[in-house]
C-alpha positions as CSV (number, residue, x, y, z in Angstrom):
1,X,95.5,116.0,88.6
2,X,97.0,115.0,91.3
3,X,99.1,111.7,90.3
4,X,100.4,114.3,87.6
5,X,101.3,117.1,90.2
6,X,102.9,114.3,92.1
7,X,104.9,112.8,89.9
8,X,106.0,116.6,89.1
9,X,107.0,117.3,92.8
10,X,109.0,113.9,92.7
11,X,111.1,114.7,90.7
12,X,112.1,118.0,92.0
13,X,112.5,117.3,95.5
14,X,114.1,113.9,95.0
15,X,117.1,115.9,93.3
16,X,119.4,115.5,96.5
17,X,122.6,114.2,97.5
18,X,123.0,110.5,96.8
19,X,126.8,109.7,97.7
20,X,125.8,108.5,101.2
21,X,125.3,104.6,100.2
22,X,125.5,101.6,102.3
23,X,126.0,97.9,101.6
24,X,123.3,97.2,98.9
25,X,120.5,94.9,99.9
26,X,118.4,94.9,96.5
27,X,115.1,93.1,95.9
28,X,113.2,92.6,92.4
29,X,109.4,93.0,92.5
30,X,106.9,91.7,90.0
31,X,104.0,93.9,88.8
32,X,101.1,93.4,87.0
33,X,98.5,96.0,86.1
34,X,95.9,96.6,83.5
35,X,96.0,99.9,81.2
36,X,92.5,101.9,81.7
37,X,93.1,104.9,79.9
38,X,95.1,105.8,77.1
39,X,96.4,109.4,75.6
40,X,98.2,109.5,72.2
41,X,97.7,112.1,69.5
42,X,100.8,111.8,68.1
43,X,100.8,108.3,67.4
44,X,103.7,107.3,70.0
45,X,102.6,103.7,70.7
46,X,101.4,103.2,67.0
47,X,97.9,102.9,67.9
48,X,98.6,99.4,69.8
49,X,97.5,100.1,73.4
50,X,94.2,99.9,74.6
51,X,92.3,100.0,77.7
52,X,92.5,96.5,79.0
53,X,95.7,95.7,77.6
54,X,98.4,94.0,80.3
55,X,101.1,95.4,81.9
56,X,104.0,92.7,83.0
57,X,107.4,93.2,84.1
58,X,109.7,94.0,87.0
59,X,111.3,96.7,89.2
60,X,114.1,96.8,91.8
61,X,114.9,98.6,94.2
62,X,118.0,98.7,96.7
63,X,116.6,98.9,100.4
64,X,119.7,100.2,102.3
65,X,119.4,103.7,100.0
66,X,119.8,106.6,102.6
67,X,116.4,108.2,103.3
68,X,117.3,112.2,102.8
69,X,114.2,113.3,104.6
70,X,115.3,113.5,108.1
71,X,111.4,114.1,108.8
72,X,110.1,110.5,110.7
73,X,107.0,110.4,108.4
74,X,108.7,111.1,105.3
75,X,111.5,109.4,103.0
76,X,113.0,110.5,99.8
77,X,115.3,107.8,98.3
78,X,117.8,108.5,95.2
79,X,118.9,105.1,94.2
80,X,122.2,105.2,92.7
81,X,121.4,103.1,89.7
82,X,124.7,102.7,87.7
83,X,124.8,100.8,84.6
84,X,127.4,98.6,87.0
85,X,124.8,97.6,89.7
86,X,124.1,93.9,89.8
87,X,121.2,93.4,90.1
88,X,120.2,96.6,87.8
89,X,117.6,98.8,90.0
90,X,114.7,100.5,88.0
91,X,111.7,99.1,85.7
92,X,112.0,96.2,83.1
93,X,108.0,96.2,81.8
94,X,106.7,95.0,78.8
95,X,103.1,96.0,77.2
96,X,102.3,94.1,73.9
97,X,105.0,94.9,71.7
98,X,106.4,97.9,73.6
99,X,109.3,98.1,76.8
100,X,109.2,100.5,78.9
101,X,112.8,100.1,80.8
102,X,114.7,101.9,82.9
103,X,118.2,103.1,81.6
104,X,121.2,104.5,83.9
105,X,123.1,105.4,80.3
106,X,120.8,107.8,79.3
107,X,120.8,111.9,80.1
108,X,118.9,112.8,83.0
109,X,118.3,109.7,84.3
110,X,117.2,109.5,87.6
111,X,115.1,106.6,89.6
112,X,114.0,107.5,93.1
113,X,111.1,106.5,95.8
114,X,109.6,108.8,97.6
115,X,107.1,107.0,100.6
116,X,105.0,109.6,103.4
117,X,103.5,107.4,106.1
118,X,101.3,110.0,108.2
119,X,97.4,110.9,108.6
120,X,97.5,109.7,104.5
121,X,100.1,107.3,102.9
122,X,102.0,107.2,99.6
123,X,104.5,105.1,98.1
124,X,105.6,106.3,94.9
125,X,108.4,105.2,92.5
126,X,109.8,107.1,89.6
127,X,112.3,106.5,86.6
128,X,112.9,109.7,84.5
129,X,114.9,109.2,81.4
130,X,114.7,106.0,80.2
131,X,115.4,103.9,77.2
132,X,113.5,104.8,74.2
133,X,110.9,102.6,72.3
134,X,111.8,100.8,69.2
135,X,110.0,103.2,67.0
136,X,112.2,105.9,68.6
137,X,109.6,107.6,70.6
138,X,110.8,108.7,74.3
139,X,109.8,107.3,77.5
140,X,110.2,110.1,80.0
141,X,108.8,109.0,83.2
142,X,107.4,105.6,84.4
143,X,106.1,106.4,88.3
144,X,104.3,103.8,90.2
145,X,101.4,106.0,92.9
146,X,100.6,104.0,95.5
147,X,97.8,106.3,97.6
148,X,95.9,105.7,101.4
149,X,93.8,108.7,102.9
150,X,93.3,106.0,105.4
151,X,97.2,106.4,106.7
152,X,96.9,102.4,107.1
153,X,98.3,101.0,104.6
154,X,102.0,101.6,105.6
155,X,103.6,101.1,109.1
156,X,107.0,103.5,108.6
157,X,108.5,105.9,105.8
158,X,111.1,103.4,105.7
159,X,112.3,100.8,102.3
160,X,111.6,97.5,103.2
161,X,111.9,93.8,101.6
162,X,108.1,93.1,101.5
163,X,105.9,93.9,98.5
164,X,103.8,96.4,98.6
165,X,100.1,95.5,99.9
166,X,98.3,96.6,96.9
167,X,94.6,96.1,98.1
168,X,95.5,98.2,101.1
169,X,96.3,101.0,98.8
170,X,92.4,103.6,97.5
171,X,95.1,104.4,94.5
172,X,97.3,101.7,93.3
173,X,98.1,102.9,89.6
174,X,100.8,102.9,86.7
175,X,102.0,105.4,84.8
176,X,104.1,106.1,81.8
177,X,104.5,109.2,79.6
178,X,106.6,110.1,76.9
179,X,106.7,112.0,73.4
180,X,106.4,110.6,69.9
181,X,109.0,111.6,67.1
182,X,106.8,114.7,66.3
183,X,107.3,115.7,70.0
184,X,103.5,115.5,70.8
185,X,102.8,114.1,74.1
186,X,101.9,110.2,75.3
187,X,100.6,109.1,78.3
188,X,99.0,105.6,79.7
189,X,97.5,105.0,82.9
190,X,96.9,101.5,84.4
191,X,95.4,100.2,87.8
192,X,98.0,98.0,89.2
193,X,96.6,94.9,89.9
194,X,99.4,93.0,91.9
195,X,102.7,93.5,93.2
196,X,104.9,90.5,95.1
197,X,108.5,89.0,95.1
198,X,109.9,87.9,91.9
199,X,109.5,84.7,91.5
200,X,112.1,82.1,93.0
201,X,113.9,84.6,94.6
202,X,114.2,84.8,98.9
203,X,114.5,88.1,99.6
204,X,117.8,88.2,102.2
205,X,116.7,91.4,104.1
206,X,118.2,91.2,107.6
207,X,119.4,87.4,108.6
208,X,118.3,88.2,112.6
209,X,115.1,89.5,111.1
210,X,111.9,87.1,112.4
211,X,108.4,87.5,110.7
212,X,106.2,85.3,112.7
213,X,102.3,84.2,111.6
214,X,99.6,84.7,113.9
215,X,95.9,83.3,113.9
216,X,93.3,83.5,116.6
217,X,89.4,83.3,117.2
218,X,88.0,85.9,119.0
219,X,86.6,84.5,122.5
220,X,85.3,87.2,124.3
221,X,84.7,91.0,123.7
222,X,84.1,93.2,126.9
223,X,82.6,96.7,125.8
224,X,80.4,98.0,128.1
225,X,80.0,101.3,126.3
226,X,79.6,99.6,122.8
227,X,82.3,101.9,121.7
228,X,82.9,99.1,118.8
229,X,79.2,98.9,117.9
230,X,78.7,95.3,117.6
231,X,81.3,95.3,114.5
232,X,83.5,92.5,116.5
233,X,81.7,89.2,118.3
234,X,83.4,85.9,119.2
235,X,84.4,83.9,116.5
236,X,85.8,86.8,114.4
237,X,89.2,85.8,112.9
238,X,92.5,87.9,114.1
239,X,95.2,86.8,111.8
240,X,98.6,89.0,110.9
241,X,102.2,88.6,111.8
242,X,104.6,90.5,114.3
243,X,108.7,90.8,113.6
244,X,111.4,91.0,116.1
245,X,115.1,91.0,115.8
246,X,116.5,88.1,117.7
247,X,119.7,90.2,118.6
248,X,118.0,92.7,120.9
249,X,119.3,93.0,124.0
250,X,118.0,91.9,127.0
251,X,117.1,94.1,129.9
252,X,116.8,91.9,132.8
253,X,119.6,90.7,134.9
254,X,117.7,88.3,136.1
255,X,118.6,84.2,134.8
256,X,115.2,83.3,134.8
257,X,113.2,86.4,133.3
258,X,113.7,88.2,129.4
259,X,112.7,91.3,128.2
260,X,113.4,92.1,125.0
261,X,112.6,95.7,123.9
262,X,112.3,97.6,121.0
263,X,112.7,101.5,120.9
264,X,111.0,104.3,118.9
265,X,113.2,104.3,115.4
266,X,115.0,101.1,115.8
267,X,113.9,99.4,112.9
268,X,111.5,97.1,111.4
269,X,109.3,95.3,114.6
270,X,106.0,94.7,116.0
271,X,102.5,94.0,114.4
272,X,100.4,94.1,111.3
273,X,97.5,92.7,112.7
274,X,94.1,92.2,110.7
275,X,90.2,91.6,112.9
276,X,87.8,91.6,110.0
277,X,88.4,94.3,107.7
278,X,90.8,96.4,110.1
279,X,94.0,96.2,110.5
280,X,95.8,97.2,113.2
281,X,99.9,98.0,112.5
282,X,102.8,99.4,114.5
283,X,104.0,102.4,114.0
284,X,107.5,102.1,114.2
285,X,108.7,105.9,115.1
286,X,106.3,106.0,117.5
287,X,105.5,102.7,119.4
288,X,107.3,100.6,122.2
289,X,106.9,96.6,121.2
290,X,108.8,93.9,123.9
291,X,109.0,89.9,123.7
292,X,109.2,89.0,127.3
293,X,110.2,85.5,128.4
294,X,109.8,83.8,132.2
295,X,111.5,80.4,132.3
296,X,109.7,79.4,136.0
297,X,112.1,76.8,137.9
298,X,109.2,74.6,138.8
299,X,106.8,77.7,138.8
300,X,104.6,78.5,134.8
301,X,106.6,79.5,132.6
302,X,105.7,81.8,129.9
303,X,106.0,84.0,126.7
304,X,104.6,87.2,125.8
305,X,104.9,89.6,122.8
306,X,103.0,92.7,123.6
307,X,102.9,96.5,122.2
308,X,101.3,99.0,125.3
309,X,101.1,103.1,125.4
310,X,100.4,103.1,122.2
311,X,97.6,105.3,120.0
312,X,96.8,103.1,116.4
313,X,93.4,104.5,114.9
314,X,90.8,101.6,115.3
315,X,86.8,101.2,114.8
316,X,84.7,104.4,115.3
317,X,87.1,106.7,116.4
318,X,88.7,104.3,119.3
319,X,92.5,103.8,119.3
320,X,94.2,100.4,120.4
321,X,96.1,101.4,122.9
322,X,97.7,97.6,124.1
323,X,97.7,94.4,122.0
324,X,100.2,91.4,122.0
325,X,100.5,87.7,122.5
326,X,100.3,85.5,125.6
327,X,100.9,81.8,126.3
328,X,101.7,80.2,129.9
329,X,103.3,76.9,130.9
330,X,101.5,75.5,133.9
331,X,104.4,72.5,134.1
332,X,107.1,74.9,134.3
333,X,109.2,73.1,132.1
334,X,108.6,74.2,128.6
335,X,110.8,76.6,129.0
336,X,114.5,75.6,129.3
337,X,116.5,79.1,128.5
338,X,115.3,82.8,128.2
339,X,117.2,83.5,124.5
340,X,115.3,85.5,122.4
341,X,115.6,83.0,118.6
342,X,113.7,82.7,115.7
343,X,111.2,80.0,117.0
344,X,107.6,80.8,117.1
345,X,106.5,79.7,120.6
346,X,105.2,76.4,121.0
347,X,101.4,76.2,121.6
348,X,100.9,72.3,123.1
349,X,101.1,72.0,127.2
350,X,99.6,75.4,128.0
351,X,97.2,77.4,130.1
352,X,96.2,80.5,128.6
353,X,97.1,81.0,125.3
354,X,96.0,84.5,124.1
355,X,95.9,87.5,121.4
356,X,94.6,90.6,123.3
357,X,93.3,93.8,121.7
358,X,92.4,96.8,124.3
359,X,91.5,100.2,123.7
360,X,89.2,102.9,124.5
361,X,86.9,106.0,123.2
362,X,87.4,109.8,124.5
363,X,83.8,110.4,125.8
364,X,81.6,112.8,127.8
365,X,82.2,112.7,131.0
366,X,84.5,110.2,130.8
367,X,86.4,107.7,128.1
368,X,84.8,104.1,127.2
369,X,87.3,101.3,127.4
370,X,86.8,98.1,125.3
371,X,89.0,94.7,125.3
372,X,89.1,91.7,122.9
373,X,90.6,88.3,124.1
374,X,91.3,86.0,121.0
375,X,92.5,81.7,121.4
376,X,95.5,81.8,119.2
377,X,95.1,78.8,116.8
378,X,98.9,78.8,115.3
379,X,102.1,81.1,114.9
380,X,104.1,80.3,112.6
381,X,107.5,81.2,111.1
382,X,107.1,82.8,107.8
383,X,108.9,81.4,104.8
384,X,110.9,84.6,102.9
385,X,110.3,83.1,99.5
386,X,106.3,82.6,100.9
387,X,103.4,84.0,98.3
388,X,100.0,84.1,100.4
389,X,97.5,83.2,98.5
390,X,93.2,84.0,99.0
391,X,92.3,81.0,99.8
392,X,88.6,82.7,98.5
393,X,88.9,84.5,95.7
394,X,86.2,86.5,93.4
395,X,86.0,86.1,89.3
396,X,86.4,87.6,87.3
397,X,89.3,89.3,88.8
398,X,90.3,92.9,88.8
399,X,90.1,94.5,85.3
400,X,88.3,96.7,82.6
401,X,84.8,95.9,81.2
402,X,82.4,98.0,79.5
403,X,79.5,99.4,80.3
404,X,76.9,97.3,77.7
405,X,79.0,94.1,79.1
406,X,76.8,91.8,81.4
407,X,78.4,89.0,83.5
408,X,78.2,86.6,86.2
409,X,80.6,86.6,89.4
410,X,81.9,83.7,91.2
411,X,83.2,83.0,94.6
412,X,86.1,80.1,94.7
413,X,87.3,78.5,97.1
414,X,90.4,76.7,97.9
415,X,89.8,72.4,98.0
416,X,89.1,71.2,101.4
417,X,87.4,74.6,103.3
418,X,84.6,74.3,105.9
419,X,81.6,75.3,104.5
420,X,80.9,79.1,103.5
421,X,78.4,79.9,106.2
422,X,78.0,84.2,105.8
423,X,79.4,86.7,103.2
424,X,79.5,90.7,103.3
425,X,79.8,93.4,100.5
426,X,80.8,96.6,100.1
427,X,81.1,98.7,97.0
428,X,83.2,101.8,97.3
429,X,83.0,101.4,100.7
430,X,78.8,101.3,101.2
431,X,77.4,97.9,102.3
432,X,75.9,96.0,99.4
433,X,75.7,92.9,101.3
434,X,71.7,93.0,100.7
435,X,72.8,92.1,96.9
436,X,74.4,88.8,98.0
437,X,71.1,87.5,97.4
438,X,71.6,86.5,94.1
439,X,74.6,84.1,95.0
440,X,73.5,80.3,94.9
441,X,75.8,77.3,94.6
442,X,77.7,76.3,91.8
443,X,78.0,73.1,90.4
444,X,80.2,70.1,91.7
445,X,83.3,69.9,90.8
446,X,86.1,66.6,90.9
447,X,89.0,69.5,92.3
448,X,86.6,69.6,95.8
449,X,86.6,73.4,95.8
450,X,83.5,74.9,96.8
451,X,81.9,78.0,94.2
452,X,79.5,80.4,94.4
453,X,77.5,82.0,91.7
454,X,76.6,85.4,91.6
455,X,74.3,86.2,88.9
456,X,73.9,89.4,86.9
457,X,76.4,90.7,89.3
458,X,77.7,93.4,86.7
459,X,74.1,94.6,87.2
460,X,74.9,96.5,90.2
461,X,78.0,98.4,89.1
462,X,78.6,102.2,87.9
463,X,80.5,103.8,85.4
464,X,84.4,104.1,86.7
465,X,86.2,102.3,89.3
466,X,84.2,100.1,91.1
467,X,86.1,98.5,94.2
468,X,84.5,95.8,95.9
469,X,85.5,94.3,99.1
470,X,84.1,90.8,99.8
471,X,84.3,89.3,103.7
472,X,83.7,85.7,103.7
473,X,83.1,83.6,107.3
474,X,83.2,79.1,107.5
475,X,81.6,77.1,109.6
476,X,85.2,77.0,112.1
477,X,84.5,80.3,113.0
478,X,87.5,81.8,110.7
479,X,87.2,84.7,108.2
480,X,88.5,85.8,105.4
481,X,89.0,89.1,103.0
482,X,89.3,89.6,99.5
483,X,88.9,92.5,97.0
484,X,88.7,93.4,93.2
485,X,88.3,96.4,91.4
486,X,86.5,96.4,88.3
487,X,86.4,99.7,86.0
488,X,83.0,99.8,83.9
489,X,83.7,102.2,80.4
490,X,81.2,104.3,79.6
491,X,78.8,107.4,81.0
């Protein structure tokens, strides 16, 4: 009940002032999901919706909306979706013969966000009065529920340009209701199954804003008190990205020395950082994030981007309390100027060139420290109009199945990949990797990509949602993640 008591609370608190606009900076999302259940006893959708059907379309949404919860971990958004807005904000989805579309023109319209980034986060998104269906039946409220007891999934309360990460999200569903011409009540729910940047389109967002790439390979991990209980060893992959804005001020009046830092509340910076299935990502209200720059006149120059002071939740009850980027010049003369731009730092002609996690435990008598030194293979600038892609993915791919149905997985891998060397499993979050045992290799194949077969795989699943989460390690010492949820019909 509680997507339903949500939705409910949406759309009375959301009911709030919405004249104080800014310049609109509007971005169009694709969505995909996959219905799973399915309520109509008045014959709304005509009997033409099942579970399994598809769920395609679009939303958009305008980012500089004013958030009217003054509260740091908590924004309500009223998007002030005329009929005159260019691009038009709301929902344009289509399921078999039906659309389900977002109307400024009709009574009571109202489309708002609502997003809570605290011990649990939510990202939800509701249009309430909408246009009707063809056969005349009503389409009150279409509310994307985005849900994390973890509190990871989201780094701010704030609107931003990047789609949603849906695997980060426990809850990631659909849902539209409505009544049928004989007023009785509709509703369809659907797990979403994807959620990026419409197709062809480079979000603009903030033209000083810089999203760099980062990947390393753990070299050493120092923890004496074995606070992280063997979970991270050299040769883990770190990979992620950390943002800056290239117009912060610099702080140093020194010619030869940079630091560039970012306050509590000013805006989008610092790092979403992923070590095997963690993922470790600045909290924007709270945290301190700096790029500092030493151009050495014939000493090393060098470059760092580093986050300390901080408190982000990490492996078995530790925080991170220090991470960031270091590189050093021996030569001295890699380093010609101390402006902060939008160039990832060169990594050729260098001594140390380092990603560093540290942290520590709260014990009796006294707390355990732990640090991580990673070699950062590449940082790179990332493309706006850039759609990451698995490059190891699982079939079949999230969706409905029922419970007599028996299948086969497979693990596929992008052409060219060093060998697949280890693989973990968990299933609802218990380790299944035991069951990896009845994976062998597939057959050959004239695309070069490497496969895995799985058999009876569907053997091992329960009734409901079933989300697995696959970690997959090569023989270059890099990992990788990828998950699926598969809901199995039935008792």
């Amino acid at each position: 009940m509680q997507i339903k008591t949500t939705a409910i609370a949406l759309a009375g608190a959301l009911m709030l002032n919405t004249s104080a606009m800014v310049l609109a900076d509007t971005v169009t999302f694709e969505i995909t999901a996959t219905v799973y259940n399915v309520y109509d006893p008045g014959n709304g959708l005509q009997g033409s919706v099942f579970p399994g059907d598809k769920i395609t379309g679009t939303y958009t949404i305008d980012t500089a909306t004013f958030d009217n919860d003054p509260n740091p971990e908590f924004g309500y958004y009223v998007f002030n979706s005329t009929t005159t807005h260019s691009p038009q904000l709301g929902f344009d989805l289509t399921l078999n013969d039906h659309s389900f579309k977002s109307d400024p023109a009709t009574s009571g319209h109202m489309y708002q966000a609502y997003v809570m980034n605290s011990s649990s986060d939510h990202f939800g998104l509701a249009s309430w009065g909408n246009m009707p269906l063809a056969n005349g039946s009503t389409v009150d409220n279409i509310f994307i529920d985005l849900y994390d007891p973890s509190g990871q999934a989201l780094a701010s309360d704030a609107l931003t340009q990047q789609a949603p990460n849906v695997p980060a999200f426990q809850y990631h569903d659909i849902h539209v209701s409505g009544s049928a011409y004989n007023s009785n009540y509709y509703y369809l729910d659907a797990k979403i199954d994807a959620i990026q940047v419409a197709g062809g389109q480079c979000t603009p967002g903030n033209a000083n804003q810089v999203m760099l790439k980062v990947n390393a390979t753990v070299r050493e991990v120092w923890d004496y008190d074995n606070v992280l209980g063997y979970t991270i060893n050299a040769g883990d992959n770190i990979s992620g990205t950390y943002t800056y804005n290239v117009n912060t001020p610099d702080s140093d009046p020194s010619p030869d020395f940079a630091r560039y830092e970012r306050v509590p509340g000013s805006g989008n910076y610092g790092f979403d950082i992923t070590i095997n299935s963690t993922t470790i990502s600045t909290n924007t209200m709270t945290d301190r994030f700096s790029i500092v720059i030493g151009d050495g006149q014939g000493w090393p120059d060098f470059y760092a981007a580093e986050q300390f002071g901080t408190q982000l939740p990490f492996i078995n009850g530790s925080i991170v309390n220090g991470l960031g980027v270091f590189v050093d010049y021996p030569s001295g003369n890699s380093i010609t100027s101390t402006a902060l731009t939008n160039q990832p730092p060169s990594l050729t002609n260098t001594g140390f060139k380092d990603f560093h996690i540290s942290g520590m435990r709260d014990s009796t008598p006294y707390p355990s420290y732990f640090s991580i030194v990673a070699d950062l293979n590449s940082i790179t600038e990332v493309n706006a109009c850039e759609k990451p892609k698995d490059p190891i993915v699982v079939s079949p791919g999230s969706g409905v199945f029922d419970r007599m149905q028996r299948f086969d997985a497979a693990i596929v891998m992008e052409p060219n990949l060093p060998p697949l060397v280890n693989m973990q499993a968990t299933l609802n979050g218990f380790d299944i990797t035991p069951e990896l045992y009845r994976c062998f290799p597939g057959a050959m194949n004239p695309q070069n990509r490497q496969t895995m077969v799985c058999q009876d795989f569907s053997n091992i699943l329960m009734p409901g949602t079933n989300t697995l989460n696959f970690t997959f390690m090569l023989g270059d010492g890099r990992s990788f993640n990828h998950s699926v949820d598969w809901l199995l019909l039935g008792y």
